[in-house]
NUSE-844207 format. One record per residue (C-alpha): residue in three letters; x, z, y. Coordinates in steps of 0.2 Angstrom, whole numbers, padded with zeros to 4 digits, always signed. Each point is the difference from the previous one (the first is absolute). Example, Ala and Ser with C-alpha at 12.3 -4.5 7.8 and 13.67 -1.06 7.14 Angstrom:
<recs>
ALA+0062+0039-0022
SER+0006-0003+0017
</recs>
This chain:
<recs>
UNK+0000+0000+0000
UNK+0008-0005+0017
UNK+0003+0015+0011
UNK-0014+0005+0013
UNK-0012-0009-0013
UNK-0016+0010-0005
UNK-0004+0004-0019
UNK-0015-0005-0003
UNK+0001+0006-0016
UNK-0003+0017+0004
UNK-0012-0006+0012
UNK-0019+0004+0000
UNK-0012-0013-0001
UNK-0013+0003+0015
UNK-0019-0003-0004
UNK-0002-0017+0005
UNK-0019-0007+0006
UNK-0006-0016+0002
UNK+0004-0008+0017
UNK+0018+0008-0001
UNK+0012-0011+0007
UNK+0013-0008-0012
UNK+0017+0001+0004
UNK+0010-0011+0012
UNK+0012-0013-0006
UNK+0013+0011+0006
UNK-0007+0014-0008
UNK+0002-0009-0016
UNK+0016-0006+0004
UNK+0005+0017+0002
UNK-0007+0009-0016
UNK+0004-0017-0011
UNK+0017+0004+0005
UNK+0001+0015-0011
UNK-0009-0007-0015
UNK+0013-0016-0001
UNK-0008-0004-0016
UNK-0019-0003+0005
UNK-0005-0013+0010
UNK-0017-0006+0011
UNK-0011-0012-0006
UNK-0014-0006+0006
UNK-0014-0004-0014
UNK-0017-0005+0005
UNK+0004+0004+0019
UNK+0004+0016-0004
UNK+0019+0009+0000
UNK+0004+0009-0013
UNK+0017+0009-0005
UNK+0006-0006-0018
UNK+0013+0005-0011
UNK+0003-0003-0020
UNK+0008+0011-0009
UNK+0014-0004-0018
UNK-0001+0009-0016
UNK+0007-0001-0013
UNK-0017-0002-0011
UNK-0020+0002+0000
UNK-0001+0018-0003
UNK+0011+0004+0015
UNK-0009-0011+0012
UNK-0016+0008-0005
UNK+0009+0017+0000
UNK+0002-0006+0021
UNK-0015-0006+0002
UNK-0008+0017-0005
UNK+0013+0010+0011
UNK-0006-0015+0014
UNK-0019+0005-0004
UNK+0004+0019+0000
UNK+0009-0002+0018
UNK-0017-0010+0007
UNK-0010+0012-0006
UNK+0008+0016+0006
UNK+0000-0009+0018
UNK-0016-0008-0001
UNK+0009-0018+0005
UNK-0003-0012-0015
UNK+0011-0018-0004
UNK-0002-0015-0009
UNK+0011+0002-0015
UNK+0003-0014-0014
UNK+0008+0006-0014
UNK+0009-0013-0012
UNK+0015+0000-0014
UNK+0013+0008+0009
UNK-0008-0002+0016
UNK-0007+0008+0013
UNK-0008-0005+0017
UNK-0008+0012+0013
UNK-0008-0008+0016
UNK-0005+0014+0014
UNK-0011-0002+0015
UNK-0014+0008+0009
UNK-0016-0005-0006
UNK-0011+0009+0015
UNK+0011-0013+0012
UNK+0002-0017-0009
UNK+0019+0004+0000
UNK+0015+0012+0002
UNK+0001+0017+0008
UNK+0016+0012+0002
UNK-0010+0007-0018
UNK+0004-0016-0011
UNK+0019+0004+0003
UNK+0000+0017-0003
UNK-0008-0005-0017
UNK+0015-0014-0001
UNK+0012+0015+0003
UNK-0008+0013-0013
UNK-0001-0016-0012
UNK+0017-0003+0000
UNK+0004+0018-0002
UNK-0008+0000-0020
UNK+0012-0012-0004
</recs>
């Protein structure tokens, strides 16, 4: 993590209520740049962090993807998560907005952490 940068892992997600604004592009520039392994895309108009995840077999990418499900639930913040051989993706937005909020990358953050 570069030096004056914020953990948002050990941040909190905030309660987040339709009409929220979505982060700025430099916003998202900003967080991104502590998560150098996700990245934005846009799908259906709407931005979404996405990341996928290696192992070394089925059982251990559905061992993830329950850790994954257990973090969502616990925060009350819920992904898209496709689970293959070997294989893991996990996309995060904000539903309530039609996009991202500082929330998605706090979840990208506490993602990467189960690893």
């Amino acid at each position: 993590m570069k030096k004056g940068m914020i953990d948002l892992s050990q941040a909190t997600c905030e309660v987040c209520r339709a009409g929220a604004p979505p982060v700025t592009e430099e916003e998202a520039a900003t967080y991104l740049s502590g998560l150098p392994d996700w990245e934005i895309v846009t799908i259906d108009g709407v931005d979404r962090l996405r990341r996928s995840f290696r192992f070394k077999n089925f059982a251990e990418a559905l061992a993830f993807t329950h850790a994954v499900g257990q973090l969502a639930e616990e925060a009350g913040h819920h992904p898209a998560i496709l689970t293959e051989w070997g294989r893991v993706t996990v996309s995060w937005w904000t539903h309530k907005i039609g996009g991202l909020h500082r929330n998605d990358f706090i979840m990208a953050a506490k993602t990467d952490r189960l690893v």
